[in-house]
C-alpha positions as CSV (number, residue, x, y, z in Angstrom):
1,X,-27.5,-11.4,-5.3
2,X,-25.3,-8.4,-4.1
3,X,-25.0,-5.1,-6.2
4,X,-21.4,-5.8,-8.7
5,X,-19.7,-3.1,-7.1
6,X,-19.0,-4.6,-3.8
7,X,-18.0,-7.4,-5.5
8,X,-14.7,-6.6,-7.5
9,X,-11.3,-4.6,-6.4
10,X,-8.9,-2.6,-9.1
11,X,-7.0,-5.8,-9.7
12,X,-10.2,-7.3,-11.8
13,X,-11.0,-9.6,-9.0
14,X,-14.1,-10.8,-9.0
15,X,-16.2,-12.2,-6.4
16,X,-20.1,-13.0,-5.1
17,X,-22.5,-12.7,-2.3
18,X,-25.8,-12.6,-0.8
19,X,-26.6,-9.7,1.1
20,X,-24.8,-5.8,1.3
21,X,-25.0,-4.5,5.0
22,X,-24.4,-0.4,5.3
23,X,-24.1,0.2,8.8
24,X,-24.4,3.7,9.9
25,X,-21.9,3.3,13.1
26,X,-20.6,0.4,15.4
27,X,-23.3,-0.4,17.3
28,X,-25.3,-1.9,13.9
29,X,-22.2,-3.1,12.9
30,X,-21.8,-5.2,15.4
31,X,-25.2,-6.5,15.5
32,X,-24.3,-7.5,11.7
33,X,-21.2,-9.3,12.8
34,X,-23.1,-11.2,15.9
35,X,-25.9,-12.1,13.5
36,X,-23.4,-13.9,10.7
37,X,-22.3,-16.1,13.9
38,X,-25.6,-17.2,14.2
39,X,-26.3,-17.6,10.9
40,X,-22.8,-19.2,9.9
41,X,-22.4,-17.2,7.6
42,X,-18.6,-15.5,6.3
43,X,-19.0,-11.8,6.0
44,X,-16.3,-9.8,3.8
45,X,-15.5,-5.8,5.2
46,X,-15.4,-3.5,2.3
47,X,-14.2,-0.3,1.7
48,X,-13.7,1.4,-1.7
49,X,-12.1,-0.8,-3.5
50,X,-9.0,0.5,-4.3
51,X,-7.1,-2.6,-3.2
52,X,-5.5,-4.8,-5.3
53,X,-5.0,-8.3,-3.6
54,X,-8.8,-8.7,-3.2
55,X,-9.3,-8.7,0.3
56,X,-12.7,-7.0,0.2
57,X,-13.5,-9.5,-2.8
58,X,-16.2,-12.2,-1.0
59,X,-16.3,-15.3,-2.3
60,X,-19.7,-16.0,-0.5
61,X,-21.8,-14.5,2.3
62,X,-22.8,-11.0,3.4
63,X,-20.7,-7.8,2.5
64,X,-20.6,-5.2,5.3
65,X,-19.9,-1.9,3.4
66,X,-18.2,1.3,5.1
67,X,-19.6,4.0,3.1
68,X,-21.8,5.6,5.5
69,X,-18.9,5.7,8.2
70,X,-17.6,9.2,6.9
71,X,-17.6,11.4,10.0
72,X,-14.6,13.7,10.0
73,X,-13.3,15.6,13.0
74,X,-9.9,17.9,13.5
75,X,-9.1,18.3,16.6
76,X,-5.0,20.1,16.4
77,X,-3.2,17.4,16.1
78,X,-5.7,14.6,16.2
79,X,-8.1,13.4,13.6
80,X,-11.0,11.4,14.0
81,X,-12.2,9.9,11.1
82,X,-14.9,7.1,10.2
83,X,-13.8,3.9,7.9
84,X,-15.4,5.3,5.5
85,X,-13.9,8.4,4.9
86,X,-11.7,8.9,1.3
87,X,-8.1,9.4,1.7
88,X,-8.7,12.4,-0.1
89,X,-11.2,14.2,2.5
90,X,-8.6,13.7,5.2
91,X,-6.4,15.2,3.7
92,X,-8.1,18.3,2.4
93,X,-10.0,18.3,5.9
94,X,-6.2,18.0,7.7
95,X,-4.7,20.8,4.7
96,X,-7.6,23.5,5.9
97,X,-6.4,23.0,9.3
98,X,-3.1,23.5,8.6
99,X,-2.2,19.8,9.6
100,X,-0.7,17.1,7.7
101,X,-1.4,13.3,7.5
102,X,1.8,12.0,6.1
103,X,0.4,8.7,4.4
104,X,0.2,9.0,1.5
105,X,-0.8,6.1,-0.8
106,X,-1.3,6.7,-4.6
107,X,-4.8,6.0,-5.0
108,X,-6.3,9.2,-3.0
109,X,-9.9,7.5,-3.4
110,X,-9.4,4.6,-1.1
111,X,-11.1,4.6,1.9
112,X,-9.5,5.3,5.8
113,X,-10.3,2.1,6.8
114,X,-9.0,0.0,4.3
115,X,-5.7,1.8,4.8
116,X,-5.6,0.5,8.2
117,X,-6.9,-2.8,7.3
118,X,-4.0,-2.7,4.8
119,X,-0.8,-0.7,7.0
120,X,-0.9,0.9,3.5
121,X,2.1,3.8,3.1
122,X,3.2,5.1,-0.4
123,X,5.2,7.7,-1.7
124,X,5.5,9.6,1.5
125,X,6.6,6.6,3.2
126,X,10.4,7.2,3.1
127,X,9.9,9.8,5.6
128,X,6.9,9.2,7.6
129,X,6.6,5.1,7.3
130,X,3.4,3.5,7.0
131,X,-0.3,3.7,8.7
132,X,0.7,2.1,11.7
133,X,3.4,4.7,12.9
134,X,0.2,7.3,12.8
135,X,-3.0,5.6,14.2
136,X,-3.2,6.5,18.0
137,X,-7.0,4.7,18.6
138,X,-9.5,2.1,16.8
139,X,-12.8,1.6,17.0
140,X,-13.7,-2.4,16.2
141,X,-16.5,-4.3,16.2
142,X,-16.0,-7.9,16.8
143,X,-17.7,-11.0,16.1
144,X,-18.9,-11.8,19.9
145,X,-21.6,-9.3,18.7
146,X,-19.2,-6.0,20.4
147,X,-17.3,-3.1,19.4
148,X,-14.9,-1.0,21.3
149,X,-12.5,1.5,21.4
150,X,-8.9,0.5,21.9
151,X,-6.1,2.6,22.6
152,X,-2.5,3.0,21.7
153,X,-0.4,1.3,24.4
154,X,-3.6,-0.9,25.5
155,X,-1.6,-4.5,25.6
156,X,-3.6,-7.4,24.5
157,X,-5.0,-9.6,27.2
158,X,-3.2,-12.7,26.0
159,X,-0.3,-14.2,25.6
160,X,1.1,-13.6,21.7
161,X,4.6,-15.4,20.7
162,X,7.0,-13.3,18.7
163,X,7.4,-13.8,15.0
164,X,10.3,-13.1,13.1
165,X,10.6,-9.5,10.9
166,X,11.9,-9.1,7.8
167,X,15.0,-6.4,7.6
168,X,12.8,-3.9,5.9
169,X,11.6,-1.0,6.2
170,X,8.0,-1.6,5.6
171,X,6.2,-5.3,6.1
172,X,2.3,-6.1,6.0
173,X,2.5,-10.1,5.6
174,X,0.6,-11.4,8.2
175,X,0.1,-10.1,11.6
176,X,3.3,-8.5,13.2
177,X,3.1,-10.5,16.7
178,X,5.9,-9.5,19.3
179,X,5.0,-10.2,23.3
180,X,3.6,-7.1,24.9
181,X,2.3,-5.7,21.6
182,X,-0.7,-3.6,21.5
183,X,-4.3,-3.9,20.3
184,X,-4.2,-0.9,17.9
185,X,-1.0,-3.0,16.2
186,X,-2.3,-5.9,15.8
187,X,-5.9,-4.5,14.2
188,X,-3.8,-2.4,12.1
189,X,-2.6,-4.4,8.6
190,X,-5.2,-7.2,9.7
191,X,-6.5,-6.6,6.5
192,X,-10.2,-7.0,8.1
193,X,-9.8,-10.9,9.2
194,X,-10.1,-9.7,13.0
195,X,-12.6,-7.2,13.7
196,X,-14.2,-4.9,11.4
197,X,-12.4,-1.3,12.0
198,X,-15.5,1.2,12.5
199,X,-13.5,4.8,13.2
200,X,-9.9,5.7,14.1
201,X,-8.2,8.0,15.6
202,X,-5.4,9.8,13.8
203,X,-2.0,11.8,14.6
204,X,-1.4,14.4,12.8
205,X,1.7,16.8,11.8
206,X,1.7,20.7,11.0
207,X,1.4,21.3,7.6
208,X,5.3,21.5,6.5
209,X,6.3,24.9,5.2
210,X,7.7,24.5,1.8
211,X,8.8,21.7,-0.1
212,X,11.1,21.4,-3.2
213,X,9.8,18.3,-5.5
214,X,11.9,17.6,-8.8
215,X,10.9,14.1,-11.5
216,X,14.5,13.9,-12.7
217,X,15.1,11.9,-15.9
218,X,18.3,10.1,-16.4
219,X,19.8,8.5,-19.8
220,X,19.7,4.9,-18.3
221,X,18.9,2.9,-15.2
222,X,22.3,2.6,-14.0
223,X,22.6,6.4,-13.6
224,X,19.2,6.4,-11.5
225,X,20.1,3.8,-9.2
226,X,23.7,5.1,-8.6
227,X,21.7,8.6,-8.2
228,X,19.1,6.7,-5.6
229,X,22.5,5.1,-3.3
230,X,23.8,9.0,-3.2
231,X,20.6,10.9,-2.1
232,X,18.8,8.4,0.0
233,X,21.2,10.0,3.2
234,X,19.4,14.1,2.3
235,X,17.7,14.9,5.3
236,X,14.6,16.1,5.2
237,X,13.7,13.9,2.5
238,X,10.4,12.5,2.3
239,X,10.0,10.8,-1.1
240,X,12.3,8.6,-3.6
241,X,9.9,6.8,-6.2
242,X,11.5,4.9,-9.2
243,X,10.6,4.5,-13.1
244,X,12.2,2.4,-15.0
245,X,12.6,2.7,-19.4
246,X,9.6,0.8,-20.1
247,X,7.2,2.7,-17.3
248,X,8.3,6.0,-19.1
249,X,7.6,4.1,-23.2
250,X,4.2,3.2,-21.3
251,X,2.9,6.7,-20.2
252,X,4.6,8.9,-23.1
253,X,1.7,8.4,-25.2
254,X,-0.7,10.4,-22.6
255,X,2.3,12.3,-21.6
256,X,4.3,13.5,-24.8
257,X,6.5,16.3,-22.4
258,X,8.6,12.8,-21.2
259,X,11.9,13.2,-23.0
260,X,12.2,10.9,-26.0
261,X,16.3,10.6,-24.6
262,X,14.8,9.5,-21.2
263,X,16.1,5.9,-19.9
264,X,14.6,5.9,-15.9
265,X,13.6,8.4,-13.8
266,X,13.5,9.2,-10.0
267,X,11.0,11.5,-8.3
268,X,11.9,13.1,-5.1
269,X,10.5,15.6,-2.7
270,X,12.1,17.5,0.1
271,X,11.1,19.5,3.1
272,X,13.0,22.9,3.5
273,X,13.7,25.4,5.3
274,X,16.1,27.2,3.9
275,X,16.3,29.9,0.9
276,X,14.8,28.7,-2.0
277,X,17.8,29.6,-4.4
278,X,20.1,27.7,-2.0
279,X,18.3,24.9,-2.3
280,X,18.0,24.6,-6.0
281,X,21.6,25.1,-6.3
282,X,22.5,22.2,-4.4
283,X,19.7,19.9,-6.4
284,X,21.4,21.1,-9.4
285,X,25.2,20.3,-8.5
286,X,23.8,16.9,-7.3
287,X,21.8,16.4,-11.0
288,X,25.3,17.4,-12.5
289,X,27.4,15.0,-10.6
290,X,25.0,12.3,-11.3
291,X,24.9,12.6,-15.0
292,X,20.9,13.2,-14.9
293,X,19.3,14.9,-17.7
294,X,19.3,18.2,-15.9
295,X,17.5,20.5,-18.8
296,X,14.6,18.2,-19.4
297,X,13.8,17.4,-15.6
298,X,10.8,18.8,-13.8
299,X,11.0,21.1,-10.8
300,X,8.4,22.5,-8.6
301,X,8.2,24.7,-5.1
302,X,4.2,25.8,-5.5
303,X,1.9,23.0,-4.2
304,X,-0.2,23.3,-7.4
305,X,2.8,22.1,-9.5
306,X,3.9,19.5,-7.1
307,X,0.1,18.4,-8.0
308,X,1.5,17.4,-11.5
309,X,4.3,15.2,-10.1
310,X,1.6,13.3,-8.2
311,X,-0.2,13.2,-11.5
312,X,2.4,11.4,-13.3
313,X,3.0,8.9,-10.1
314,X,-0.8,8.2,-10.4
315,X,-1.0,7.8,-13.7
316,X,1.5,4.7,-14.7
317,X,-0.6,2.7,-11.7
318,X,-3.7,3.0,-13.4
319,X,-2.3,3.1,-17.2
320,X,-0.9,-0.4,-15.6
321,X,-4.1,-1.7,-14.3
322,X,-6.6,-0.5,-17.6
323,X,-4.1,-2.0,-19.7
324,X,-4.4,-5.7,-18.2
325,X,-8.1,-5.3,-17.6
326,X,-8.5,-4.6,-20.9
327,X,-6.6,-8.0,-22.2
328,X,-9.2,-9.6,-19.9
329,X,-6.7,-10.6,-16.9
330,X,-5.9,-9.9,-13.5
331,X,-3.2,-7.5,-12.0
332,X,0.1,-9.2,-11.6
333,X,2.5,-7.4,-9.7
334,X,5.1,-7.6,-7.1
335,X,5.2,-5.9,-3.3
336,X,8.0,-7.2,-2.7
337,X,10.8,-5.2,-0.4
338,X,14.2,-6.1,0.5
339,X,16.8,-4.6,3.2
340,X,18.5,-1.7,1.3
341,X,21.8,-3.3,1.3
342,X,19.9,-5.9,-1.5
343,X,18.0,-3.3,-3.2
344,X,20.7,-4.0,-6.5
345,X,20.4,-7.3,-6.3
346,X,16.4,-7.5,-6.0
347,X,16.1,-4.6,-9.4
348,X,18.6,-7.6,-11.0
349,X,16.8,-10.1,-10.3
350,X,13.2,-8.1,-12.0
351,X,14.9,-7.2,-15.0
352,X,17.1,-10.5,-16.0
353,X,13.5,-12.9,-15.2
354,X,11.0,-10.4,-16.4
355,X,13.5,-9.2,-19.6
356,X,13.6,-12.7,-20.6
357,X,10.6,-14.0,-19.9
358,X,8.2,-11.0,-20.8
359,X,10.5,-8.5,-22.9
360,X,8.9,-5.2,-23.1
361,X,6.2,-6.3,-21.6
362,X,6.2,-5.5,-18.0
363,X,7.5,-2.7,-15.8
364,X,9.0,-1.8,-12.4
365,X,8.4,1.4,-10.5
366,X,7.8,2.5,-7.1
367,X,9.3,3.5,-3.8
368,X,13.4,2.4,-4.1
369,X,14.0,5.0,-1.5
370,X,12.6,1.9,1.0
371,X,13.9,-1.1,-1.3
372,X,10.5,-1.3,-2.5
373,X,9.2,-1.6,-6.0
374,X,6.4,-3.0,-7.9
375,X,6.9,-5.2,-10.7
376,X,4.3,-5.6,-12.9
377,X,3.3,-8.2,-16.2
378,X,1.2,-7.0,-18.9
379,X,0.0,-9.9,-20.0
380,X,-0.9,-10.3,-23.7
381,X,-1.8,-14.1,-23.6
382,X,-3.5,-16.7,-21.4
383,X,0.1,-18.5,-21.5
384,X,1.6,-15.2,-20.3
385,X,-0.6,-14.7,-17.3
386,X,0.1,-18.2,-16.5
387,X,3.8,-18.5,-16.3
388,X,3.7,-14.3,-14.8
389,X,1.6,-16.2,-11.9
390,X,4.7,-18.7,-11.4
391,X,7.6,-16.3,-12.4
392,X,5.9,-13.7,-9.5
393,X,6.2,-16.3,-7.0
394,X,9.5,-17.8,-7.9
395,X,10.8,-13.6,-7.5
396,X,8.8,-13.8,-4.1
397,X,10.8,-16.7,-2.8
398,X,14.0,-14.8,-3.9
399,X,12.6,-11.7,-2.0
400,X,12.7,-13.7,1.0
401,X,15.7,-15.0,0.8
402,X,17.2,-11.8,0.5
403,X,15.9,-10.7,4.1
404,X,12.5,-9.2,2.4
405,X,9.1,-10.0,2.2
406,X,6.7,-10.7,0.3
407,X,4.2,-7.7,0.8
408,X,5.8,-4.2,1.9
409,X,1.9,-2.2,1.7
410,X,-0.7,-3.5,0.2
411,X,-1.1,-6.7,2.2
412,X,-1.9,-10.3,0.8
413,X,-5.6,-10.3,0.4
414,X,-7.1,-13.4,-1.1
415,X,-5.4,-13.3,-4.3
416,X,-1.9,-13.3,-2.7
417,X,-2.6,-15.7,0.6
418,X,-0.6,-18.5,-0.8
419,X,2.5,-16.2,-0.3
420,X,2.4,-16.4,3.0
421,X,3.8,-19.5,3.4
422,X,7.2,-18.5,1.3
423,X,7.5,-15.7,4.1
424,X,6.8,-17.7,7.0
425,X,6.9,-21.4,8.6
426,X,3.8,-23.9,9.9
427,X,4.6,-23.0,13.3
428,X,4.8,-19.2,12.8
429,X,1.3,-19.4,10.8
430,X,-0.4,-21.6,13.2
431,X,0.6,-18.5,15.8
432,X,-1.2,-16.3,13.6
433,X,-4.2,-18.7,12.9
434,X,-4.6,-19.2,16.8
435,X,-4.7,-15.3,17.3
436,X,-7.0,-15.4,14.4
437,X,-8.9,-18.0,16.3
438,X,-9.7,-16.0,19.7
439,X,-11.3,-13.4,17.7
440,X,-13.1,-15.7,15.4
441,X,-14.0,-19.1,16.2
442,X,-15.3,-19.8,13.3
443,X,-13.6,-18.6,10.9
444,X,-16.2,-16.2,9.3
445,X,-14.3,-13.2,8.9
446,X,-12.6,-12.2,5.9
447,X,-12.5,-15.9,4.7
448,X,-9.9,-16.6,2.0
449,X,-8.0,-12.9,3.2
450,X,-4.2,-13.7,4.4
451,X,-4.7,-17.6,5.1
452,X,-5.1,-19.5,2.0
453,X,-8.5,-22.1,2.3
């Protein structure tokens, strides 16, 4: 039986297996993917898991782990990273080059290559989008017993039908298949079902000169949102996250500096280039026209204090997380985004279902600068975990018929495959199943991740 940590993700799901493989580069790995052919056997790519939908969560077969793929290389604007690498290391590898990689996904411990696998963004996203805007080469190995480097621009050798986009910002449900598109796109958000990502090749960004980051608190949720619709046009800005009342009741207990008069805050961050007391000014006439609670809000310039704003953006994920684990349940949550013109009508839609359904017991938060926040149940009961599974889809469905989708950047993983069919129709899945297909007759790879069995 395989060691218990390849076998669980931060969501609490669980899963099993017979064998862990730790290749040491993509030569072995391949050999491990040509070998599970022969033996029929599924095989499950993990990375650190970070994830949340359980896509590196087998439910039989061998585990291929990337741990030892941690090579890290700057090159000016280039980075060359193995799968294994923490999000962390390249970004303090990128930092002491004076470089910038603008993803920027809250959990800094996940690994490179399940970012990729994932098209993962975060906070930074409003700016910068997600992984795929920044990945210029892959290295895959692929279950005909091969790996290879593919390049950006390098058209795949096959004819691939286009499939309809949401009008969002951000999507990562299913593979994004458009004629003439590339081989680094369609590896990238994949989430590990067609070819097991070995090392990439990054584009980086000089490291911006200064940035002015403010956690504004505001009296109600009205005030946020109207202050959201107002600042989303600021150039130069990079980051818009959301907290509603009940994400700022669930972290005051660790932090007691939230102000007991707060109703919903929004976190923003801003590249500049101007004087500093210019720029403060103008945040502070905008706080003032949009009745935020100017005294009690937080403002940094220094990196170090910007380090406490990411802090608090960390912290409500995984206050979120300990908190259901600890009831004994699963993460239930919503990745939903909508086109911004529906952004209103999606928050509605979270706080009549989940007010009435689970009051005070659930939260929303996350990035409303893209239309894009997470809902999540803290479920206290087996009944409550039951009906959150229905009431999440039934919000899904509404997503979609907004002009959204049903995962914006953390992909659908096993736990979430049965969404895929509220985003998408038989014909446009059976596209995806026969690219699927050409890479893995049978079916071996990442069983159970994005198609539902």
């Amino acid at each position: 039986m395989a060691d218990a940590r390849y076998l669980e993700d931060a969501s609490g799901f669980r899963g099993f297996a017979s064998r862990v493989f730790v290749p040491d580069g993509a030569d072995e790995t391949a050999s491990i993917l040509a070998e599970a052919v022969r033996a029929e056997t599924p095989v499950t790519v993990a990375g650190a898991g970070t994830g949340v939908t359980g896509g590196r969560v087998p439910q039989g077969g061998w585990v291929i782990s990337t741990e030892k793929l941690t090579r890290i290389e700057i090159d000016g604007d280039t980075a060359r990273v193995g799968a294994g690498v923490a999000l962390r290391d390249l970004h303090a590898a990128a930092e002491r080059a004076g470089r910038l990689y603008p993803p920027d996904p809250t959990e800094w411990t996940a690994s490179v290559g399940g970012t990729i696998g994932a098209n993962a963004s975060g906070s930074r996203s409003f700016l910068s989008g997600a992984t795929r805007r920044w990945v210029r080469a892959l290295t895959v190995a692929t279950m005909d017993g091969r790996s290879r480097r593919y390049e950006r621009g390098e058209a795949i050798g096959f004819d691939v039908p286009a499939i309809p986009a949401p009008r969002t910002t951000k999507n990562t449900a299913g593979y994004p298949l458009r004629p003439g598109m590339d081989w680094v796109d369609l590896f990238t958000g994949s989430e590990g079902t067609l070819g097991a990502i070995v090392e990439a090749e990054l584009r980086l960004l000089p490291t911006p000169g200064r940035c002015f980051t403010g956690l504004v608190f505001f009296p109600d949720d009205a005030a946020a949102i109207a202050a959201v619709d107002t600042w989303r046009p600021i150039a130069g800005l990079r980051m818009l996250e959301y907290f509603d009342g009940n994400s700022l009741r669930l972290l005051r207990p660790g932090i007691p500096e939230i102000p007991g008069g707060a109703g919903a805050a929004v976190l923003f961050e801003r590249e500049i280039d101007g004087p500093e007391g210019d720029e403060a000014g103008e945040w502070l006439d905008r706080l003032e026209a949009a009745a935020a609670l100017t005294e009690e809000s937080w403002f940094a310039l220094a990196a170090r204090d910007r380090e406490r704003f990411r802090a608090f953006r960390h912290a409500l994920p995984e206050t979120v997380n300990e908190r259901v684990r600890r009831a004994g349940f699963t993460k239930l949550a919503s990745d939903y985004a909508v086109p911004l013109d529906r952004n209103l009508e999606m928050l509605d839609a979270y706080r009549r279902v989940l007010g009435a359904e689970f009051p005070g017991r659930y939260v929303v938060f996350g990035h409303i600068g893209d239309a894009h926040v997470h809902a999540n149940i803290l479920p206290e009961s087996q009944r409550d975990f039951d009906r959150g599974r229905d009431v999440m889809t039934d919000l899904a469905r509404y997503a979609v018929s907004l002009g959204g989708t049903v995962s914006a950047e953390h992909g659908l993983g096993k736990r979430k495959a049965h969404l895929l069919a509220i985003q998408y129709g038989a014909a446009e899945i059976d596209a995806m199943k026969a690219v699927k297909a050409r890479l893995d007759q049978a079916w071996l790879l990442g069983r159970g991740t994005l198609f539902a069995v």
